[in-house]
C-alpha positions as CSV (number, residue, x, y, z in Angstrom):
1,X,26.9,-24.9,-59.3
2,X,29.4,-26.0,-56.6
3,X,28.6,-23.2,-53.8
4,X,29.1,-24.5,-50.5
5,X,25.1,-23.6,-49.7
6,X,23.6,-26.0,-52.6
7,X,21.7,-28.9,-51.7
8,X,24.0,-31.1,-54.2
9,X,27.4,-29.2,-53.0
10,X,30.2,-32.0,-52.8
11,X,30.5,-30.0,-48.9
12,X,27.3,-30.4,-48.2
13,X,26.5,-33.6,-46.8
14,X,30.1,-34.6,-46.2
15,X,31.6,-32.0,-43.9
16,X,29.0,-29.1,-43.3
17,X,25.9,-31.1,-43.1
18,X,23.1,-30.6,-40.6
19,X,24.1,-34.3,-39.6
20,X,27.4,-33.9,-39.1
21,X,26.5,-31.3,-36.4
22,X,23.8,-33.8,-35.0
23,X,26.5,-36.4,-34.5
24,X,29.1,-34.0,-33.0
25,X,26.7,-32.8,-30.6
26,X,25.4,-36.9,-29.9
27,X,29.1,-37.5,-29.4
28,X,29.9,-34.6,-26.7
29,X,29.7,-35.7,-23.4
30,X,27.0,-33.1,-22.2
31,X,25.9,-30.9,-25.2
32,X,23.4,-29.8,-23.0
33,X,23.0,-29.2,-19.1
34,X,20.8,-31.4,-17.8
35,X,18.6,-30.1,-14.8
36,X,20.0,-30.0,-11.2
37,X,19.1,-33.0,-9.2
38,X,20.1,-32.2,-5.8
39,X,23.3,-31.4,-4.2
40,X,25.5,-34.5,-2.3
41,X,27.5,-33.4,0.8
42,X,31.3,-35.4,0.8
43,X,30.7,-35.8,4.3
44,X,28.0,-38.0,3.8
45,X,29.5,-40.4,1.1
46,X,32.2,-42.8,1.4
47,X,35.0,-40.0,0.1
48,X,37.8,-38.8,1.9
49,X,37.1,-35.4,1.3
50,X,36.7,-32.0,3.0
51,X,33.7,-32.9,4.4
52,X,32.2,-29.4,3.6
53,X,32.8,-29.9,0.2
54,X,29.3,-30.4,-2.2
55,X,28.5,-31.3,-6.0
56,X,25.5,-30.6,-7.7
57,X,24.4,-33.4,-9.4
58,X,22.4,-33.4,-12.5
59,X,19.4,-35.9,-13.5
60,X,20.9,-38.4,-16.0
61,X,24.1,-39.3,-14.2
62,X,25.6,-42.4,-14.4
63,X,25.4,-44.4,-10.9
64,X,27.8,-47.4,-11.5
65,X,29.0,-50.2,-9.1
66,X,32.7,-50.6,-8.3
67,X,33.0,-52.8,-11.3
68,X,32.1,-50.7,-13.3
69,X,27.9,-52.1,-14.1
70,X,25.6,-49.2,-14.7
71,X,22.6,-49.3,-12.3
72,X,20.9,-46.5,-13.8
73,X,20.5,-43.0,-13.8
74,X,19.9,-40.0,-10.7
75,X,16.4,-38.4,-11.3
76,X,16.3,-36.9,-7.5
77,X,18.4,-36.5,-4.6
78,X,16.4,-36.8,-1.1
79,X,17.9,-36.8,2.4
80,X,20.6,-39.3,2.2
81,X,19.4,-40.8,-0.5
82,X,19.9,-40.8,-4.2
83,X,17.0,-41.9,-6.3
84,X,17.9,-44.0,-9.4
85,X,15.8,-45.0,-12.1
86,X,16.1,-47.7,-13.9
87,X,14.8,-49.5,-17.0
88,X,14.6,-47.9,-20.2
89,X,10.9,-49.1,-21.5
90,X,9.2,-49.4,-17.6
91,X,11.9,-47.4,-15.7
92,X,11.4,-47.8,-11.9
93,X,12.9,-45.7,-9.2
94,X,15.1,-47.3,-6.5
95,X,16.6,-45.2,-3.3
96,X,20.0,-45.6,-2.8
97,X,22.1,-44.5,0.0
98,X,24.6,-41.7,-0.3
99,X,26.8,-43.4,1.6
100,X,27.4,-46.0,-0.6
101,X,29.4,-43.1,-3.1
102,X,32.8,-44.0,-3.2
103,X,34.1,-41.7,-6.5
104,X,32.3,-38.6,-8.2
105,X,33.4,-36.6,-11.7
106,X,31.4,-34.9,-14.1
107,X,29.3,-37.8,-15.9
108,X,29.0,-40.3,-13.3
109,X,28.9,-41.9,-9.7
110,X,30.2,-44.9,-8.8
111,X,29.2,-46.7,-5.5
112,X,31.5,-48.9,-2.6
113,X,29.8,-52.2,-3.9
114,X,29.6,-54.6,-6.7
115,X,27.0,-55.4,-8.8
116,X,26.6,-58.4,-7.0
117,X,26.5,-56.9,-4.0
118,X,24.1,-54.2,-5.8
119,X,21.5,-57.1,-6.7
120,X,21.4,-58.9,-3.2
121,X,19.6,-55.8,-1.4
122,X,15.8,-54.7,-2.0
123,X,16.3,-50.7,-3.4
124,X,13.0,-50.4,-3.8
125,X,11.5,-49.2,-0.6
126,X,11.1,-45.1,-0.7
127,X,13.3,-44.2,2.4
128,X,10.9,-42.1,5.0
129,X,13.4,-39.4,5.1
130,X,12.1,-36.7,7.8
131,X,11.9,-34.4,4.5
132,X,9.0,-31.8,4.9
133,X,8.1,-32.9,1.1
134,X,8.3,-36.5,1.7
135,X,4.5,-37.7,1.5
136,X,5.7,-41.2,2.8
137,X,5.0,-40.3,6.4
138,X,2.5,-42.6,8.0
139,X,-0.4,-41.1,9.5
């Protein structure tokens, strides 16, 4: 038996395999949407843009520094502030300004500083942002 559909078929795990759809969708650069983070204004970023001009950014982009280093991922988006988490097995979120966003496409954003310049400042403080939801409001 050499139908396509057999377990043994010399298609099967060459071409038409359930892995070689697993890898094609792995290899795709977003084979699924990922959830909305937040939206960034261009007027509040380092681009010389129409001002009015706004992305929506999805959790799991890329935030990089100007030389390219990956800092880590957005998981929120709060008042002028991007919140990036980093680490992969004890992630931790740092706030990071929006201002700092000097270039924007469809998988990542990359900030006006080195890495260098990255590591010399503390990210870690949550921003009190004036936000309605923000619970970091002293009382």
């Amino acid at each position: 038996m050499t139908d396509a559909n057999h377990p043994r078929s010399p298609r099967g795990p060459r071409g038409n395999s359930a892995h070689s759809g697993l890898t094609e969708l792995i290899h795709h650069e977003r084979a699924v949407p990922q959830p909305v983070a937040g939206v960034i204004h261009a007027g509040e970023t380092e681009l010389d843009l129409d001002p009015t001009e706004t992305w929506e950014i999805e959790q799991g982009t890329d935030v990089l520094c100007e030389d390219g280093d990956k800092i880590g991922e957005v998981v929120d988006i709060l008042p002028g502030y991007l919140v990036v988490e980093q680490g992969f097995y004890d992630p931790s979120d740092i706030y990071v300004p929006i201002g700092l966003v000097a270039r924007h496409d469809d998988v990542s954003l990359t900030l006006a500083i080195t890495a260098e310049e990255f590591e010399q400042r503390d990210w870690s403080e949550r921003p009190e942002t004036g936000d309605p939801d923000d619970d970091t409001t002293e009382t």
